[in-house]
N, CA, C and O of each residue as an XYZ file, in Angstrom:
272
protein
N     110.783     93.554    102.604
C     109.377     93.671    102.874
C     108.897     95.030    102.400
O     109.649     96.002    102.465
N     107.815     95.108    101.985
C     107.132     96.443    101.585
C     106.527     96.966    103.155
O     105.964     96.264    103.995
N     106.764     98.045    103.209
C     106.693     99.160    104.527
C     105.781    100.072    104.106
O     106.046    100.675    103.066
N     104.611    100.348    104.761
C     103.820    100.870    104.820
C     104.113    101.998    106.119
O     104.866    101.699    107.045
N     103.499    103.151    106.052
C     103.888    104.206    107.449
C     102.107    104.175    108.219
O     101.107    103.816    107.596
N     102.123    104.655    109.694
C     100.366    104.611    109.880
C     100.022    105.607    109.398
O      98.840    105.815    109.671
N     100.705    106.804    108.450
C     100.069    107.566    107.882
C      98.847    107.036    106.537
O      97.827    107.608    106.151
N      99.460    105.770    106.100
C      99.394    105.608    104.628
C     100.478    105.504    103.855
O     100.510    104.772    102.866
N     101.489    106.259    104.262
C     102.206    106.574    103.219
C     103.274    105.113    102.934
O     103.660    104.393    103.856
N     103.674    104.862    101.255
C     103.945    103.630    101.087
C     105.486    104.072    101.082
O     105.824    105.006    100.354
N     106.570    103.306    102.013
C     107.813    104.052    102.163
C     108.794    102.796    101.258
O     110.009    102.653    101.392
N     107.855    101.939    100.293
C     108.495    101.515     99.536
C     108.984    100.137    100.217
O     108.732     99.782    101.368
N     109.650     99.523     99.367
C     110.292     98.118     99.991
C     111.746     98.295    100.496
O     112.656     98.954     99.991
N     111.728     97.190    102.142
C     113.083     97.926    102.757
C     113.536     96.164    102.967
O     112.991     95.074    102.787
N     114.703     96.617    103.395
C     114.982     95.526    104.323
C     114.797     95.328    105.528
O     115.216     96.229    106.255
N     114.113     94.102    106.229
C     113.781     94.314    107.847
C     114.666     94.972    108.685
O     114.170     95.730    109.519
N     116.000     94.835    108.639
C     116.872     95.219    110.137
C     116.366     97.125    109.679
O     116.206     97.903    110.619
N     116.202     97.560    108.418
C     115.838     98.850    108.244
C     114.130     99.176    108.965
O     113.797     99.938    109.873
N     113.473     98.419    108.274
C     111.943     98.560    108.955
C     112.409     98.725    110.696
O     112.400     99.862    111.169
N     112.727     97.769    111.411
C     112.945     97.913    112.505
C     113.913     99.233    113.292
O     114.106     99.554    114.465
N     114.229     99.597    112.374
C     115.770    100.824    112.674
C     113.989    102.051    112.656
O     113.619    102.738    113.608
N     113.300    101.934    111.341
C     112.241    103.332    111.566
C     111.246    103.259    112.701
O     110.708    104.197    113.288
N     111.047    101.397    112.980
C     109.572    101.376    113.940
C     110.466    101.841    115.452
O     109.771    102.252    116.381
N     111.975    101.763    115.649
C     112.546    101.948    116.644
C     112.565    103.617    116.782
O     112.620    104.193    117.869
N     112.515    104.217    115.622
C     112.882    105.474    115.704
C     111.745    106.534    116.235
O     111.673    107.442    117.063
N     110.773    105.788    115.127
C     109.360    106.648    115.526
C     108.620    106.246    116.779
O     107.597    106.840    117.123
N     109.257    104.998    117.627
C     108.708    104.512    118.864
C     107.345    104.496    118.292
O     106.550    105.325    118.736
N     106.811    103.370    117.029
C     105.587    102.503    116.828
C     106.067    101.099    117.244
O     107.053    100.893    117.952
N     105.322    100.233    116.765
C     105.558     98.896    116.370
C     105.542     98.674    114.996
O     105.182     99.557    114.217
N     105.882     97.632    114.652
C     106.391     96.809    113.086
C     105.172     95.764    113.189
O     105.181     94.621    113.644
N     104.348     96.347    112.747
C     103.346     94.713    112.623
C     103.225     94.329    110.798
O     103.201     95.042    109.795
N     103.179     93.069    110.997
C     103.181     92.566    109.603
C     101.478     91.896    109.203
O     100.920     90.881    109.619
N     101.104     92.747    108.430
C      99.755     92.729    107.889
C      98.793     91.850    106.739
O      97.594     91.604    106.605
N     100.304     91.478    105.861
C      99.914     90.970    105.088
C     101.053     89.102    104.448
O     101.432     88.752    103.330
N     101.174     88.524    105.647
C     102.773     87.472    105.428
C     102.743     86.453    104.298
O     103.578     85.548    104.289
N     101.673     86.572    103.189
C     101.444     85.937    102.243
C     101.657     86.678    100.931
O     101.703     86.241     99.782
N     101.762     87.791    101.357
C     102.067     88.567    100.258
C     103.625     88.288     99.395
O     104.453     87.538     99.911
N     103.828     88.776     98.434
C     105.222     88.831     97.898
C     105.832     90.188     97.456
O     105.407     90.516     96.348
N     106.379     90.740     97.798
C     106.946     91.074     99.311
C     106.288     90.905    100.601
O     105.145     91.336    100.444
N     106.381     90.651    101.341
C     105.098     90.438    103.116
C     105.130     92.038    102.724
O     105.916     92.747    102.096
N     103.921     92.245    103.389
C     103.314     93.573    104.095
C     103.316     94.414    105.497
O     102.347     94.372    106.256
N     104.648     95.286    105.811
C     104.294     95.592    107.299
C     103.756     96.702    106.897
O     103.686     97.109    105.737
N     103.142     97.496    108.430
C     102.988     98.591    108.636
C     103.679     98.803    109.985
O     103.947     97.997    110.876
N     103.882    100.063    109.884
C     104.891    101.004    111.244
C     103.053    101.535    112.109
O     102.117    102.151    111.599
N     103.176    101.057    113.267
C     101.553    101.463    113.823
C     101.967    101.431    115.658
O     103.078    101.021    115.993
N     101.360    101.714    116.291
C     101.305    101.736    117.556
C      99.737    100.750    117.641
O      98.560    101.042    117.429
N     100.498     99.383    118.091
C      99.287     98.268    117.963
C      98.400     98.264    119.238
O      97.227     97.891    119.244
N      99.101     98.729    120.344
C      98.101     99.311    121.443
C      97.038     99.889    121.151
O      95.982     99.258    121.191
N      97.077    101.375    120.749
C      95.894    102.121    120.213
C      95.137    101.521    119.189
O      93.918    101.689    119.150
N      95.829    100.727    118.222
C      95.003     99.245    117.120
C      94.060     98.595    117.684
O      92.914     98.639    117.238
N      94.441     97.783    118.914
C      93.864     97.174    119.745
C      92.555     97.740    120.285
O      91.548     97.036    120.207
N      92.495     98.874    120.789
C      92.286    100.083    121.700
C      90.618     99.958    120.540
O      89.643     99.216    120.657
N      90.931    101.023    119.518
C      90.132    101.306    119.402
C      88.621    100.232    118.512
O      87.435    100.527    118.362
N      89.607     98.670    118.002
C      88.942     97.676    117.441
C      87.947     97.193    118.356
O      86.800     96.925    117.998
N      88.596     97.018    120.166
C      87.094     96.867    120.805
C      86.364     98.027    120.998
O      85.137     98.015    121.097
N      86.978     98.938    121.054
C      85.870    100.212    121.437
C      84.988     99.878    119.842
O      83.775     99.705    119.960
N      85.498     99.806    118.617
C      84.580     99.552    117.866
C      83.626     98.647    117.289
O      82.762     98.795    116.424
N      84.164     97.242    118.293
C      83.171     95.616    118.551
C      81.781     96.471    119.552
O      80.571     96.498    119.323
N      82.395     96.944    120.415
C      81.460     97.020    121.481
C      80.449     98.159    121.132
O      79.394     97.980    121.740
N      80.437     99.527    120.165
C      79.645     99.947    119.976
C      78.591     99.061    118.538
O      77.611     99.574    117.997
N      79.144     97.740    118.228
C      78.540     97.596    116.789
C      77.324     96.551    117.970
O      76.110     96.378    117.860
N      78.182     96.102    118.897
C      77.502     94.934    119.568
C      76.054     95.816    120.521
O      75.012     95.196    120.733
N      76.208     97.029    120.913
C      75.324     98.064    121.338
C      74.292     98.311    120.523
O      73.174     98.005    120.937
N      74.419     98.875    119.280
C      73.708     98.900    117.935
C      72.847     97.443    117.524
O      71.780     97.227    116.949
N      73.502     96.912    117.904
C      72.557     95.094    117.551
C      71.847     95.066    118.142
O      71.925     95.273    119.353
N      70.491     94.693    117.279
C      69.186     94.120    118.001
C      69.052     93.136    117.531
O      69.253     92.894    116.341
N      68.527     92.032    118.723
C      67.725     90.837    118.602
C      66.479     90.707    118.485
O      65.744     91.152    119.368
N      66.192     90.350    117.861
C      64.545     89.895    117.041
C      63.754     88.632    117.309
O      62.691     88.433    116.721
């Protein structure tokens, strides 16, 4: 799989039991971003704070919306 870091940085194509040896190391998660791809696409991310800040950023777009 091609491994992506949450920096950006592209750490090249690994083998999974390896992806999992870095997302274990850096205490992120391994989420896979892209599973259609060829190689699939992970990234190394902490999907909590992913989570975290996607509604904090629904809920200010949904604040910003006006109805007409």
């Amino acid at each position: 799989m091609r491994l992506v870091a949450d920096d950006g940085e592209q750490l090249g194509i690994v083998p999974i039991a390896e992806a999992l040896r870095l997302a274990e190391e850096r205490a992120v998660d391994l989420v896979e971003i892209a599973p259609l791809a060829r190689p699939p696409v992970c990234k190394l991310m902490d999907y909590g704070k992913f989570k975290y800040r996607q509604r904090k950023r629904q809920h200010e777009a949904k604040v910003q919306h006006h109805r007409v």
